[in-house]
N, C-alpha and C positions, 0 to 999 in steps of 0.2 A: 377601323370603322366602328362608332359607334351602335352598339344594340340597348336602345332605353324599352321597358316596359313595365308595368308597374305591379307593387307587391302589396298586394292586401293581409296587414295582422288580423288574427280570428282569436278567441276565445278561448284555447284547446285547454282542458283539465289533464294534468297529469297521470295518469292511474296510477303508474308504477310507483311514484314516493306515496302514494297513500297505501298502498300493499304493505309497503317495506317499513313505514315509521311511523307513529303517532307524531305530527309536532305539534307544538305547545307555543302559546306566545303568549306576553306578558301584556294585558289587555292597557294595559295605561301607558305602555311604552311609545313613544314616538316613532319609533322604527319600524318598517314592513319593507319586509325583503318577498320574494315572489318565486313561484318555482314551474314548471312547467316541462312541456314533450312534445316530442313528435310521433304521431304514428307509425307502426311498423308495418312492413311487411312480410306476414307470418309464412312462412315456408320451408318444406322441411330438406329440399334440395342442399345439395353442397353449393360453399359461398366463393367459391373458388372461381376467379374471372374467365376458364375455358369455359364454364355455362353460363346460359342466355340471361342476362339483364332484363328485369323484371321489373326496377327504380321506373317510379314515374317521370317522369319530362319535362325537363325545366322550360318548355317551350309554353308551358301554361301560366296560370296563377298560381301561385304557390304563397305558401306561412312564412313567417318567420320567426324565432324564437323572442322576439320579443315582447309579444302581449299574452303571452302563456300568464295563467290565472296564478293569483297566489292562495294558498290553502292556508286558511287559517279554522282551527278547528272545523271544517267542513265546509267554510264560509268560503265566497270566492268576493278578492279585493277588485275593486271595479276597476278595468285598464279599458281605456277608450281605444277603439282601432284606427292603427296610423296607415299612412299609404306615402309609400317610397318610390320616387321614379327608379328604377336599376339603368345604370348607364355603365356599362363593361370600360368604355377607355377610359371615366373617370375610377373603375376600381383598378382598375390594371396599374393606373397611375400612382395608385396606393399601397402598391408593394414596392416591400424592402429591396435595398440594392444585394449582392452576393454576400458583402463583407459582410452586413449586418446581419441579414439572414442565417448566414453560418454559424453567425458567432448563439444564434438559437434564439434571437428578438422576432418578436411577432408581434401586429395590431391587436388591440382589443378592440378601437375603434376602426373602422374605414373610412370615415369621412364623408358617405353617404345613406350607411343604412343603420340599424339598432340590432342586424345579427349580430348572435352572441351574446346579450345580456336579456335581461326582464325586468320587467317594469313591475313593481309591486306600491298599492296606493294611489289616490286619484292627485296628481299633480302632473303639471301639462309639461312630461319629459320632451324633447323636442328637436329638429337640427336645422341650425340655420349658420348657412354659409361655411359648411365642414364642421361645425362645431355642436357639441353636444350640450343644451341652452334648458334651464329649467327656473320658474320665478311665478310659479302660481300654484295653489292646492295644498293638501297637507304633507304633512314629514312623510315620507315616502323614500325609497333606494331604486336605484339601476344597478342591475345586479350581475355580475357574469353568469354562466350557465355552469359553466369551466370550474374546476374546483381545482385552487393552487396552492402549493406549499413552499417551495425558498427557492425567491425569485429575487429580480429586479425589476422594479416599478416606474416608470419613464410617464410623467403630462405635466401637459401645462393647464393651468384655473386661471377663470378673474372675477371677481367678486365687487357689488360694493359697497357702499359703506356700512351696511345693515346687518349682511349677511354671516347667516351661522349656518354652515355644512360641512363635509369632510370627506376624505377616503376611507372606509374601513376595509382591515386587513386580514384575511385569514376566518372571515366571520360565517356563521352558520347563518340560515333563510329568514333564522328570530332570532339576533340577540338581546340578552334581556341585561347583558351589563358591558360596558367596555372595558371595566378594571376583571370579566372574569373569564368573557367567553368570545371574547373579539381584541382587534384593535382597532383604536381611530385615531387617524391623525388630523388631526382638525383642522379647520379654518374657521376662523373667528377674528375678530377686532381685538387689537392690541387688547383693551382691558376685559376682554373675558379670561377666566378664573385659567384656562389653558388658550391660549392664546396662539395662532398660526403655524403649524408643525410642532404642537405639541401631539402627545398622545394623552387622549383623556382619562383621567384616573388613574394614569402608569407615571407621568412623570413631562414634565414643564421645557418650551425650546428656549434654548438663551437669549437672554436680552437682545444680543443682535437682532436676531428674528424676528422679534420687534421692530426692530429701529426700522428692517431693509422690507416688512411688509408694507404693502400701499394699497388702496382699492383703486380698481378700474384702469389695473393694469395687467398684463400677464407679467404671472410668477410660474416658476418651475419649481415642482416637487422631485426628488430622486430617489426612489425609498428601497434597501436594501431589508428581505427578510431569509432569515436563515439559523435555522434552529432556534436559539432561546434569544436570537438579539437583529433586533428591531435600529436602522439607521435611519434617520431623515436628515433629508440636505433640501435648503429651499435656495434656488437662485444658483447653485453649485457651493454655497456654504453649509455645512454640516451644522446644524443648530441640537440635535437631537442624538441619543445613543442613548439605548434601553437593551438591560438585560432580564427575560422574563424567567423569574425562578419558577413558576410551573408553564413552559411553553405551551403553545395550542395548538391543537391539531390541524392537518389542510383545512381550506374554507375556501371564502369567495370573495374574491375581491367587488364594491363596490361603493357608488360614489352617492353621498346624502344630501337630499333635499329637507332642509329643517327651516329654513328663517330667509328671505330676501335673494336675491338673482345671485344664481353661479353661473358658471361654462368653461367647458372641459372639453381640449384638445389635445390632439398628438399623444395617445394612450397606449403606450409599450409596455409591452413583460419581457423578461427574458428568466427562465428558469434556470437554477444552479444546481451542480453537483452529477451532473449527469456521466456515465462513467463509458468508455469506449467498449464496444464488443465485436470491434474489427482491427486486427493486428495488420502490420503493416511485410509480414511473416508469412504467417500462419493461419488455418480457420481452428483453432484449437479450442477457443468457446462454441462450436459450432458441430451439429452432426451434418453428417452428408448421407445419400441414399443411394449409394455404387449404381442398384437396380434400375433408377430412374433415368431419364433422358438427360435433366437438365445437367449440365458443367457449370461448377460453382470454385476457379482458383483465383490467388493472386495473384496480378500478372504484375511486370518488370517495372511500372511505376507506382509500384502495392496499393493498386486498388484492385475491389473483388468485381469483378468479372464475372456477370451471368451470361450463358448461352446456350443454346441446344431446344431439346422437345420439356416435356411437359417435368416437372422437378419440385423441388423443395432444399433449402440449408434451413437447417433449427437447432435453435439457440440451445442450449443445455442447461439454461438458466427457466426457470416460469418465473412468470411476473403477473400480479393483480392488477393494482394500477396503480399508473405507470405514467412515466412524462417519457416519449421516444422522440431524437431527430437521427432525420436521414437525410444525405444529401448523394443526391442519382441523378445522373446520367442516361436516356437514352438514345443509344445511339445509331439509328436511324428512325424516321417517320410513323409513327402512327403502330408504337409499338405496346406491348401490354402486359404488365407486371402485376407485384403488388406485395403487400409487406401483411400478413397475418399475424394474430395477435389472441392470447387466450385460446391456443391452440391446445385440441385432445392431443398428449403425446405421443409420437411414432404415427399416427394418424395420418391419410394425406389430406392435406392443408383444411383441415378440420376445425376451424375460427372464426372470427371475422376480419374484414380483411378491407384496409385501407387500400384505395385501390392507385397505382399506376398507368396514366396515359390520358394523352395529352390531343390527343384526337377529340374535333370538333365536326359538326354537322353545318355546313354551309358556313366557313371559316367564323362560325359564332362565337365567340369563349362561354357567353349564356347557355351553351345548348350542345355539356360535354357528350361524344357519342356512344362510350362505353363508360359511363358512370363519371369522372375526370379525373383526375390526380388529386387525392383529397376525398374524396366521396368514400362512404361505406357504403362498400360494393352487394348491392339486392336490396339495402337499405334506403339510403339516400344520397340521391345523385349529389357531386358537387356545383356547387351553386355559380363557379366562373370557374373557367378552365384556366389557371392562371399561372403553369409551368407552359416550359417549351422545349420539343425535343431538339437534341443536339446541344443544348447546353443544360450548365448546371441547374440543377431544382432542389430548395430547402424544402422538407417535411417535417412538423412539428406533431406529432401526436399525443393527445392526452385520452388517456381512459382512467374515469374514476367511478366505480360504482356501475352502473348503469348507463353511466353518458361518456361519451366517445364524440370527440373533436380534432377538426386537423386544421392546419396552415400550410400556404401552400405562397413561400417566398413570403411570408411575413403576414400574408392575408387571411384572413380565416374564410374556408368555404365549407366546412362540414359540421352540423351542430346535433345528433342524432340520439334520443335514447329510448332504448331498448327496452319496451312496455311490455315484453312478451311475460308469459309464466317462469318462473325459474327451472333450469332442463340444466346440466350438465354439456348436454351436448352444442350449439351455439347455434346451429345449423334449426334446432328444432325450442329454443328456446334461450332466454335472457342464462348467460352463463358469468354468476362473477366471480367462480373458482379460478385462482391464478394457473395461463397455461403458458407454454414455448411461445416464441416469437419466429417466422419464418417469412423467407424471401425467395419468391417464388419465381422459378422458372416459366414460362406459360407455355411456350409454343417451340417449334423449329425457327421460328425469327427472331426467337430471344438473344437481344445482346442490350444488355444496360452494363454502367459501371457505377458504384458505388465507394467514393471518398468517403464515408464520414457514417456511423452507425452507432450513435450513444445512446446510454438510457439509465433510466433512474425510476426506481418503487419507492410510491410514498411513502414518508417515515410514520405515517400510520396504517395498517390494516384494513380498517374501517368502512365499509361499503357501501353507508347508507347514506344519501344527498345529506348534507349538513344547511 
């Protein structure tokens, strides 16, 4: 059954990257990228799903991140407010199938809304008929929220004759050069100086790339990044390989409005390197708490097995930020987990806490009933309930800094950041000291299974929005 109802963008001001950063942008630059937040909800409770949910109710009008203000020296770039019908089985339709999901690919786009990025700059970003459509106003970005570092980049463009835009990679909210503090892979017309899967000021696509560019057709980009080298393949021919002698740090992926009509579908990430911290043995990266209720082993077809009363398994590892997947299991109706993150160590479940369960309120997927699978749990609700129990569910988790995102089978429903003061404890304030990772027990009806638990820290430190 369809549930349509519509979603008003607002104007929201960041506070927390004003606290944490001065930025700077290069006033003659064509580029404005944009940044923004959600409201919290300040509370000094435990964030652990056995207490009461507090998240407001997706049964209202709600924001979206995507007309969050962009700072420029104190200035805010004008973003006009969109309005999106939400229609649950056209989102539901927009998630990945199992294979892909596992293998850790996730939407940037959906197909119907602009969750998950920001608009910085008055140019009429826009969607029509799934696609994501821009062809008026100044040079301006669509920016993810998301900050990512070595991935794989999946869309398709079409452009036409005129047009000069591109994807940049790895970029901060202002850059002010692409030979220093970004990448771009451009699109442009054969005789610009970098020409269609080039990267601009790093290095030129081959001739081919040339010949097989056309306007007013779709092209496919494939862009691999990963540590110091940079691949583009357009069409599924490699035209491009750059090796960057001073790599760059995480950033943001996003797509440029500079010159004449683009449009931009079918927008995939899939993040690399993520390492397992589930044996198919043993929980040996893993503490256990004897005293507690929950039962955390592996059972005869080595997946881990949650069950029992109220518990915790924690990671032996702390992680700052971090790209997590998880792929759970559970296994009966309407039951309630949840994966902690930035946890005080030894502590019980002392984090925040992406939350598990798949329960709906009058079979709505718009109108999860205990936050949803995907939601940061007293935070913010997830936005479709978009797992199902009794079978498998992919979890993508990203925390960088301040801002905490999930996918839930490829769809993104959670886009949350944490405006609170900085506290150590999480519970009572914005925490970006790196803590344990745990999977929580909840109840005496705990029984989920878990195949699959990798995870990877940024190769940079760095905590403050880029």
């Amino acid at each position: 059954m369809s549930h349509p109802f519509t979603i008003q963008t607002e104007r929201a001001l960041l506070r927390i990257w004003n606290r944490l950063a001065t930025i700077a942008l290069l006033c003659s630059s064509s580029w404005m990228l944009g940044c923004g937040g959600r409201d919290a909800v300040t509370d000094d409770q435990p964030s652990a799903s056995e207490f009461a949910d507090t998240a407001p109710s997706n049964d209202q009008t709600v924001t979206t991140p995507s007309s969050r203000q962009a700072v420029n020296r104190g200035e805010v770039a004008p973003v006009e407010p969109r309005e999106y019908e939400l229609d649950a089985k056209k989102l539901l339709a927009a998630r990945l199938d199992d294979q892909q999901a596992r293998r850790g690919w996730v939407r940037l786009f959906d197909g119907s809304t602009l969750f998950g990025w920001q608009i910085a700059g008055d140019a009429n970003w826009r969607i029509e008929d799934a696609t994501i459509v821009v062809d008026a106003g100044e040079p301006s970005f669509l920016a993810t929220s998301t900050v990512w570092d070595d991935y794989e980049l999946e869309l398709e463009f079409r452009v036409d004759t005129k047009t000069n835009s591109g994807v940049f990679l790895r970029t901060p909210l202002f850059p002010e050069s692409p030979a220093s503090d970004c990448y771009e892979v451009n699109i442009a017309p054969p005789d610009d100086p970098y020409p269609t899967g080039s990267l601009v000021q790093r290095g030129k696509a081959t001739p081919e790339a040339v010949r097989a560019f056309q306007p007013d057709r779709w092209h496919r980009f494939r862009i691999r990044v990963q540590g110091a080298a940079v691949t583009v393949s357009l069409d599924d021919q490699q035209v491009l390989q750059y090796e960057d002698p001073v790599p760059l740090p995480p950033g943001r992926i996003a797509l440029q409005h500079n010159q004449g009509k683009v449009a931009f579908r079918d927008i995939r990430v899939r993040p690399l390197g993520l390492q397992p911290l589930l044996d198919q043995s043993d929980l040996a990266q893993w503490k256990q708490y004897p005293d507690m209720d929950g039962e955390f082993t592996i059972d005869e077809e080595g997946l881990l097995s949650v069950r029992g009363g109220s518990g915790q398994l924690e990671s032996r590892q702390s992680y700052g930020d971090f790209i997590l997947h998880a792929r759970c299991r559970t296994n009966s109706p309407d039951l309630n987990s949840g994966i902690f993150f930035r946890c005080i160590p030894g502590e019980k479940m002392n984090g925040y806490e992406c939350q598990i369960s798949n329960e709906m309120v009058a079979d709505n997927p718009l109108k999860p009933a205990d936050c949803g699978t995907g939601g940061i749990f007293r935070r913010q609700d997830a936005r479709l309930v978009a797992g199902e129990d009794l079978q498998w569910v992919n979890i993508l988790l990203v925390a960088y800094g301040p801002n905490f995102s999930a996918w839930v089978n490829g769809l993104q429903v959670s886009d949350w950041t944490d405006d609170r003061q900085p506290d150590p404890n999480p519970r009572r304030g914005l925490r970006l000291d790196p803590g344990t990772l745990m999977i929580q027990a909840h109840d005496p009806t705990t029984d989920l299974s878990f195949s699959d638990f990798r995870v990877r820290s940024y190769s940079s430190t760095t905590t403050t929005p880029p």
